[in-house]
C-alpha positions as CSV (number, residue, x, y, z in Angstrom):
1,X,0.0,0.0,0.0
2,X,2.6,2.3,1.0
3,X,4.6,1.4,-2.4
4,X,1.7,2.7,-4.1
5,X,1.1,5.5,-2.5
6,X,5.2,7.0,-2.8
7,X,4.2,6.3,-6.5
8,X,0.9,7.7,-7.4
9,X,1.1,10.6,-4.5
10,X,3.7,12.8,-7.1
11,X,1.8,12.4,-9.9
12,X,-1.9,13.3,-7.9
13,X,0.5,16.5,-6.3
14,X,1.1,17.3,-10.3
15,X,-2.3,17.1,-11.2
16,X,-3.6,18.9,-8.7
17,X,-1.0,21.9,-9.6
18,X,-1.9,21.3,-12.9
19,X,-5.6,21.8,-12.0
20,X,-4.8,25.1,-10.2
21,X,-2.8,26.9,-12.7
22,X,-5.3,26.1,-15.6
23,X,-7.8,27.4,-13.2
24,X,-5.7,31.2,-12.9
25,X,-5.2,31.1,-16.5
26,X,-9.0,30.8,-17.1
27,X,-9.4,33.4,-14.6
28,X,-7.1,35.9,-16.2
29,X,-8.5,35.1,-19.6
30,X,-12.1,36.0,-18.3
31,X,-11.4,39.2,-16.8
32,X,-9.0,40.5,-19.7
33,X,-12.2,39.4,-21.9
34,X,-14.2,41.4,-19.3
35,X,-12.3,44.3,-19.5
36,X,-11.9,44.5,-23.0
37,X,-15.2,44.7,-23.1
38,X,-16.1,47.2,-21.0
39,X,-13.3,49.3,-22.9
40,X,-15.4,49.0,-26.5
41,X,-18.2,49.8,-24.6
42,X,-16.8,52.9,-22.8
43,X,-15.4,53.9,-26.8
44,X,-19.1,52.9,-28.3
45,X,-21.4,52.6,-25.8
46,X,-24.8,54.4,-25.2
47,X,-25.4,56.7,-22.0
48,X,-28.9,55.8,-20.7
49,X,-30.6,55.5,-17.2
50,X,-31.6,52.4,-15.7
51,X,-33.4,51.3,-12.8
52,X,-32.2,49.0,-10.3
53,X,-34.3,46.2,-9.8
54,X,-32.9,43.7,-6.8
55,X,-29.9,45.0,-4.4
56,X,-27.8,42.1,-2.8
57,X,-25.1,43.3,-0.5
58,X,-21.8,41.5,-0.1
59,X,-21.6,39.9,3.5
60,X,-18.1,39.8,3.7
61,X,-17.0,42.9,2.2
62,X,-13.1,43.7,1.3
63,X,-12.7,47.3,0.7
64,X,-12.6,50.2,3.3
65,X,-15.3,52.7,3.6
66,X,-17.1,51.2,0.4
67,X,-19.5,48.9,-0.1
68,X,-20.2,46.2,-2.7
69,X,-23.1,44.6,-4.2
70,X,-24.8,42.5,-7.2
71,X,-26.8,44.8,-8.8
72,X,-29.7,43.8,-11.6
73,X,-31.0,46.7,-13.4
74,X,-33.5,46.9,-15.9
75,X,-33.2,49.4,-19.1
76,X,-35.2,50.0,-22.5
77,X,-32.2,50.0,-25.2
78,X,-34.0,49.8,-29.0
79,X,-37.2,49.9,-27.8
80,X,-36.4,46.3,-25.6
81,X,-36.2,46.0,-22.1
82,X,-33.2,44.5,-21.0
83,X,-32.8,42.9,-17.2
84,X,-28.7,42.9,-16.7
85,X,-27.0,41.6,-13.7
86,X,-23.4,43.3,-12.9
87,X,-21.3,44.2,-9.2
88,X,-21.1,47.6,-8.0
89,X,-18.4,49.4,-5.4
90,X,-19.7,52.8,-4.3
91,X,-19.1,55.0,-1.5
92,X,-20.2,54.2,2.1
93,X,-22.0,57.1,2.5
94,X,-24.0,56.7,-0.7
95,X,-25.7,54.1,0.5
96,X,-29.1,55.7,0.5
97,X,-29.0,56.3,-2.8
98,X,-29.1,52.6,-4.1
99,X,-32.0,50.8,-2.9
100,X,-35.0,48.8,-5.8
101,X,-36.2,51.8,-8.3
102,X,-33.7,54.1,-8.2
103,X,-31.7,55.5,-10.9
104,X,-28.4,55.0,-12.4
105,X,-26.1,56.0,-15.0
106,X,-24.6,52.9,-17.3
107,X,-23.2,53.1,-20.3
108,X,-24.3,49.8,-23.0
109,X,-22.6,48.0,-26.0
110,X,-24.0,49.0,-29.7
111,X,-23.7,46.1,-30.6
112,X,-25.6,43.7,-28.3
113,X,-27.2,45.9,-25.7
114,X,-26.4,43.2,-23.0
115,X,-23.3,44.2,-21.9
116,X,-22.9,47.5,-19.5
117,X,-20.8,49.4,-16.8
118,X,-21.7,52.0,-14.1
119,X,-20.8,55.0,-15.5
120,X,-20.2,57.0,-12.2
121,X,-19.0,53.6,-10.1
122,X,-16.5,50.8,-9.8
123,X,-18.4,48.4,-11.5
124,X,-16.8,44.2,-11.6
């Protein structure tokens, strides 16, 4: 047993490394794709208002004096309403201002009308 463990053990520690690495690389590739997007967008997007539809707040949140949340808005781009779902960082003391039906500035693709930022906020 123990003959077969001091054999297969290196090759499961490989794998597993192996595993993790491939798992950073996709996460790299998917924010650099996330990015880039937001980057056309902020070159061809459309300014509109949208209204916030469901708040969730982060339980554990990271970053001092601000505060971080899921955010799903709803907007009318080409005449069709569009429910998006996108993270927002925003000032402590701003707080008030985000709560279901109020107004925000976000700034949509041309091309698809799915894909937006905050205009005014840290959006991820």
């Amino acid at each position: 047993m123990m003959e077969f463990l001091s054999t297969v053990g290196p090759k499961f520690g490989w794998v597993i490394t192996g595993g993790v690495v491939l798992l950073f690389i996709y996460v790299g590739i998917t924010n650099w794709r996330s990015q880039t997007k937001d980057a056309q967008t902020k070159e061809n997007g459309t300014d509109l208002k949208a209204n916030i539809v469901d708040l969730k707040f982060d339980e554990h949140q990271g970053l001092n004096n601000h505060l971080t949340a899921a955010v799903t808005v709803k907007y009318i781009f080409r005449g069709e309403e569009v429910l998006a779902k996108r993270g927002i960082a925003f000032p402590f003391i701003e707080k008030e201002q985000f709560f279901p039906g109020a107004v925000v500035n976000i700034r949509v693709d041309n091309k698809t009308g799915k894909h937006f930022y905050f205009s005014d906020y840290k959006t991820y």
